[in-house]
N, C-alpha and C positions, 0 to 999 in steps of 0.2 A: 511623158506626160501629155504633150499634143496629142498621141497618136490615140493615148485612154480618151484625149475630149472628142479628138474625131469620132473614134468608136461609140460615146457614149450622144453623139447630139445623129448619128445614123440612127440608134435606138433608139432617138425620140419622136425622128421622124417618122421610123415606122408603125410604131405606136398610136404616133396621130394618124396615121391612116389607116392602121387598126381598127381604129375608136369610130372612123368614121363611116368603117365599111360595118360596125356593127351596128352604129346606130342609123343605118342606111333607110330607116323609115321615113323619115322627111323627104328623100330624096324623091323625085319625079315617078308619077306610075310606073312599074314593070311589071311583069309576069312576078308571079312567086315563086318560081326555081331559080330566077336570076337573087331575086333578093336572099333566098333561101341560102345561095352559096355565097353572097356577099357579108351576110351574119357567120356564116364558120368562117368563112376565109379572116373576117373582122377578126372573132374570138382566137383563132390559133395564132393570129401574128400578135394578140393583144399577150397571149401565154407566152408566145416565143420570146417578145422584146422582153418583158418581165423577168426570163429566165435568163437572158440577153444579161442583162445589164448586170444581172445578181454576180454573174460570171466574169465582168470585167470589174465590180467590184471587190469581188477576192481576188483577182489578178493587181486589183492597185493596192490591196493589202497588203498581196506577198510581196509585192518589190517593194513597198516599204520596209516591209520587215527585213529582206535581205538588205538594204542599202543599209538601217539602223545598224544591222547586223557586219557591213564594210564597215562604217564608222566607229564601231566600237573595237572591230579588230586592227583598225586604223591608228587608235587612239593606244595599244594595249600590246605589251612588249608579248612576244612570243611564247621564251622560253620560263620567265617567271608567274607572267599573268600578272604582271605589274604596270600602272600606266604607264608610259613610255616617255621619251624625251619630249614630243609634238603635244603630248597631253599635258605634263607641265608647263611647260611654254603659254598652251592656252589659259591653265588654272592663272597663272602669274601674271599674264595678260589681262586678265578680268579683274583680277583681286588691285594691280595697276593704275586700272580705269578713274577710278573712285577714291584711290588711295590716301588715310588720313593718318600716318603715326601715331597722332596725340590718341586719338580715340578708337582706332583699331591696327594695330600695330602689327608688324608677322616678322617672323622670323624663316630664317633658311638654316638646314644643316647638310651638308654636301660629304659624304663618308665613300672610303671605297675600301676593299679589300687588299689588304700588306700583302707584299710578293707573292702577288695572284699569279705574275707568268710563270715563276720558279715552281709554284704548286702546278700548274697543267704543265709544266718541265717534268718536274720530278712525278705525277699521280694521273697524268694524262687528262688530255680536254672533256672526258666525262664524269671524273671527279669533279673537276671545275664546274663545271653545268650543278652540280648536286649541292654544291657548295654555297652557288648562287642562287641555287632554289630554297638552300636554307635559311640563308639570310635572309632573302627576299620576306619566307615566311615570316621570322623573328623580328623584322622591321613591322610590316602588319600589326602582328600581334602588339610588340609595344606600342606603339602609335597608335593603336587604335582609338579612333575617335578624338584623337589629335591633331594630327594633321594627314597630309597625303602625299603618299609615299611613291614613289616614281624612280625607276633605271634607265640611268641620266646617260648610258652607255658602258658598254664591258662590262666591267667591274666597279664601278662607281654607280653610288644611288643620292638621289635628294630625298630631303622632307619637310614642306613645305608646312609650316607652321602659324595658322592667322591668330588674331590675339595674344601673342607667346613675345616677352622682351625677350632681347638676344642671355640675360642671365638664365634666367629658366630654359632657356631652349639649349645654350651649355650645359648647364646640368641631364639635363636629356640625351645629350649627346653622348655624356659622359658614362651618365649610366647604359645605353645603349654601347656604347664598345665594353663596359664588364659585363654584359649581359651575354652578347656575342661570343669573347671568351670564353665564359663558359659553356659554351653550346660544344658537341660534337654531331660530326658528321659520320655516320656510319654509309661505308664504301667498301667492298668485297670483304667483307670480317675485319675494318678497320676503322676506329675513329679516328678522323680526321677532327683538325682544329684548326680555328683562321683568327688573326685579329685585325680588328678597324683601325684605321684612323679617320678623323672627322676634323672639318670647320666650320664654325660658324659666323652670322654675319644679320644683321636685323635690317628690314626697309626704313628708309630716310625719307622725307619728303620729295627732296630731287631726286631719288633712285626710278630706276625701270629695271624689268626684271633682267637684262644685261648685266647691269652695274651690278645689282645683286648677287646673281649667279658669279660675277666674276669674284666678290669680295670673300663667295664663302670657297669658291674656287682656290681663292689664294691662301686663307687659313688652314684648309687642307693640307693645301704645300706645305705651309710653315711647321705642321704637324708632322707631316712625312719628314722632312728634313731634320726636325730633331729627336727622329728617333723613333714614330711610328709606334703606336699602341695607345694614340694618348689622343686629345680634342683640342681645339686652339679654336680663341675667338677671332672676330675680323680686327682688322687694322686701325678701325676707326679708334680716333681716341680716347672715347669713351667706352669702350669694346673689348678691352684684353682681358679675357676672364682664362684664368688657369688652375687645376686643383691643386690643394696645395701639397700630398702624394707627388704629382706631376712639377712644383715650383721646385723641389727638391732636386730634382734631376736634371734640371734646364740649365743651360750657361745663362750668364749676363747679358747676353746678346740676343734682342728682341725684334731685329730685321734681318733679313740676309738678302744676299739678290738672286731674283726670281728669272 
């Protein structure tokens, strides 16, 4: 950026001396071949700078563009094309700032894929990629215009939900892993099949997007531990939402250690 102001205040200088070698009439008697060459010399540097400048302005175009262009692939996981972990971080950070439950509430749902290692064990790490690409997709499409959805790393994804109670956003969760279920992945003349599990977890007044992250973190767990295929709300006590499909299946037992 300096070096564009240096370049562009050289072009202004010459410009004014341009301007001045063309409007060289005022200037003290000469001969008229001296004046004669001080009017083109005027006019060509007056074209030059003009054409000068036009040329360092698309040069601070294009690095804008490509800098936009770092920042978005900055912000934007690789192999999904999903926002990435640094990108949520920021969304939750902002939505943070301002942060009012009573009047705009959000929820988090934190899902990953059931024995993802055992599947690139058993179907190889390119299956796995494919698999990830499908979800990724199916998270999009049902979310859409819901909330924003981000691979939170490996095989685990977020989705961040604003205006959504932690109920509604269970339900969402819910219906999102039978949705996934049923999806297949077609892999060298194979359908593949993966299932979720998920947690949920809604913002608090004293939360920050840590304590969030960690509480749907941990419903996660509590899902995976009992069994995997299923959605589990956070811990808070006003929070445990379960289907009732899924209450059938559960022990008595509603903490384990983590």
């Amino acid at each position: 950026m300096t070096d564009c102001l240096g370049r562009m205040i050289f072009v202004g200088i010459c410009a004014w001396v341009s301007l001045c070698l063309l409007l060289s009439g005022w200037m003290p008697p000469v001969s008229f071949d001296i004046k004669y060459i001080w009017m083109i010399s005027g006019l060509t540097g007056l074209v030059s700078s003009v054409g000068l400048a036009q040329v360092i302005k698309n040069d601070i175009a294009a690095q804008k563009r490509l800098l936009d262009e770092y920042m978005q692939a900055a912000l934007t996981d690789g192999l999904t094309g999903l926002a990435n972990r640094q990108a949520l971080d920021q969304t939750l950070e902002s939505i943070f700032d301002n942060y009012d439950p009573e009047t705009a509430p959000m929820s988090l749902i934190m899902f990953d894929i059931d024995y993802f290692k055992q599947f690139n064990d058993e179907w190889g790490h390119q299956a796995g990629d494919e698999v990830l690409r499908m979800v990724s997709l199916a998270a999009v499409r049902f979310f859409d215009q819901r909330g924003c959805v981000a691979r939170y790393g490996g095989e685990e994804f977020a989705v961040a939900l604003p205006n959504v109670r932690i109920g509604k956003a269970f339900g969402l969760a819910d219906e999102f892993r039978e949705y996934v279920k049923g999806l297949s992945c077609h892999y060298q003349h194979r359908k593949l099949h993966v299932t979720i599990s998920a947690g949920v977890a809604e913002g608090y007044c004293d939360d920050c997007p840590d304590t969030l992250i960690r509480r749907a973190d941990t419903a996660l767990y509590t899902a995976k531990r009992l069994g995997r295929d299923r959605a589990w709300g956070s811990d808070h006590p006003e929070s445990q939402h379960v289907s009732e499909a899924a209450q059938e299946s559960l022990p008595r037992v509603l903490a384990f250690p983590f």
